[in-house]
MIGUDO-863122 format. One line per 5 residues: for each residue x, z, y of C-alpha. Coordinates in steps of 0.25 Angstrom, whole numbers, plus 5000, padded with zeros to 4 digits. Example, Ala and Ser with C-alpha at 12.3 -4.5 7.8 and 13.67 -1.06 7.14 Angstrom:
<pts>
5049:5031:4982  5055:5029:4996
</pts>
This chain:
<pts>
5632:5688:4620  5643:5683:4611  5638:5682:4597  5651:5678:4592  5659:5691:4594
5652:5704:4594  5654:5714:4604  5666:5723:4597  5673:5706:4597  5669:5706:4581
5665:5691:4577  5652:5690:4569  5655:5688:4555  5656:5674:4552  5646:5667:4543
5657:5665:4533  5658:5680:4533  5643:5682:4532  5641:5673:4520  5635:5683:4510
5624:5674:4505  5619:5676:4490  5608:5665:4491  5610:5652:4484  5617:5642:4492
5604:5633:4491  5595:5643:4496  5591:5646:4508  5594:5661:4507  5587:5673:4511
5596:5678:4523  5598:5694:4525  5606:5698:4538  5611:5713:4536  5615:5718:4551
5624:5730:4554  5627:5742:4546  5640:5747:4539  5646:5739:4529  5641:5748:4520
5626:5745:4522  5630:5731:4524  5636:5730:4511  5625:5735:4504  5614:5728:4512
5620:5715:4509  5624:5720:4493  5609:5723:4491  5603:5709:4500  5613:5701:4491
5606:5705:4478  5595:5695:4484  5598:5680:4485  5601:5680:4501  5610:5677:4511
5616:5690:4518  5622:5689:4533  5629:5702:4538  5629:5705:4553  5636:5717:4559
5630:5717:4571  5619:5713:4582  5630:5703:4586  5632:5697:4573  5616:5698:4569
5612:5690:4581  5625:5679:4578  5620:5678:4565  5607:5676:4569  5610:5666:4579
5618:5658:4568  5607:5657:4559  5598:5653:4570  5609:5643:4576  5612:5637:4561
5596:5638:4555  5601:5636:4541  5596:5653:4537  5588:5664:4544  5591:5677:4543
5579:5682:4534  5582:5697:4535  5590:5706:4542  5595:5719:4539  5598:5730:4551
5606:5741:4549  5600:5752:4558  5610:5764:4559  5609:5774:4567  5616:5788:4570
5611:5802:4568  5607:5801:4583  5602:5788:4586  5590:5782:4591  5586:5770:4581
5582:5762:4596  5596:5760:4598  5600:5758:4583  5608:5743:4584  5600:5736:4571
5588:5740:4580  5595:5731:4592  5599:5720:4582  5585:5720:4578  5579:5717:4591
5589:5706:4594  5586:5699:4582  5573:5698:4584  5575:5695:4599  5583:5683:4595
5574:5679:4583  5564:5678:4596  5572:5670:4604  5574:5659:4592  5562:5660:4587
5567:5664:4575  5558:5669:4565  5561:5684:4563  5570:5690:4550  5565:5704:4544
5574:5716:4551  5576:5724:4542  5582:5740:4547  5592:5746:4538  5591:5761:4540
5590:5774:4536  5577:5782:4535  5570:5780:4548  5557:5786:4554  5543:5778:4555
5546:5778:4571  5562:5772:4569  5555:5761:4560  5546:5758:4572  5559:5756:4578
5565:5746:4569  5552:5737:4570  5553:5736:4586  5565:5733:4583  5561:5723:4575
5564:5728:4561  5554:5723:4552  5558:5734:4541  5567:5744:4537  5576:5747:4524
5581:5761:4523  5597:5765:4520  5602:5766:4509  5596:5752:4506  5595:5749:4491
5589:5737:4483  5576:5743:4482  5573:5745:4496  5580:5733:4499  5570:5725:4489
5559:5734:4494  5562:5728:4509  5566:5714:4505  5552:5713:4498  5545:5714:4511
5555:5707:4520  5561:5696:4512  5549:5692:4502  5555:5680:4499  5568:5686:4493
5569:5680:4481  5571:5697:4474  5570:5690:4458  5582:5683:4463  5594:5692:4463
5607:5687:4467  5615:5685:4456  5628:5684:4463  5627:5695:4471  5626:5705:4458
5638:5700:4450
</pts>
């Protein structure tokens, strides 16, 4: 597989294009990965994660999710603490075939075949039954955050997943 073209011939972005970092430059940030979904949801995943004092990388796809990952592997300067999967489904869908469920699997797969330690996968939905979150964690979701995602359910779910966040610590930049 060529990780550097998708299959549509897209580029992933570039790291250029992905620096959205709020941490310090001396720190060793807190890195979110927020993966597919439309821009809209992007936008305001990565609006609410930039209140926190992290380092956000966008991937709009499997392709680019697993050649990010390999570059932060490759360079071992971050890890990707936490990553955020929009799962999206039609009316008539089966959540089995749902592409964050896919991307899922083949992050864990590659963090076992590097032996990397594992990131929380977190499911951005809507509203699902107790059998589809049984779904998720096969996939290898450790959670799920419910759309429309606010502040408060967002704190609620960083709370559990990233305990070290520093929350008293707001990013001043990101509000003015």
């Amino acid at each position: 597989m060529d990780l550097e073209r998708t299959p549509d011939g897209r580029k992933p972005m570039s790291e250029e294009q992905n620096q959205n970092s709020a941490a310090p430059a001396d720190a060793a940030p807190f890195t979110v990965l927020i993966v597919g979904g439309s821009p809209e949801n992007v936008r305001t995943l990565k609006s609410l994660m930039m209140t926190y004092v992290v380092q956000v990388l966008i991937a709009r796809d499997s392709y680019e999710t697993l050649a990010m990952l390999k570059r932060v592997r490759k360079k071992d300067v971050m890890r990707i603490d936490l990553v955020l999967i929009d799962v999206t489904l039609t009316p008539s869908q089966d959540l089995r075939t749902a592409q964050g469920l896919q991307i899922a699997k083949e992050i864990r797969a590659n963090e076992r075949a590097a032996g990397a330690s594992p990131a929380s996968i977190i499911a951005v939905t809507s509203p699902i039954q107790p059998v589809d979150q049984h779904i998720c964690m096969a996939a290898g979701m450790n959670d799920y955050l419910y759309k429309p995602v606010n502040d408060e359910s967002l704190r609620r779910l960083l709370k559990i997943w990233a305990p070290g966040l520093p929350f008293a610590r707001p990013n001043r930049s990101a509000s003015g």
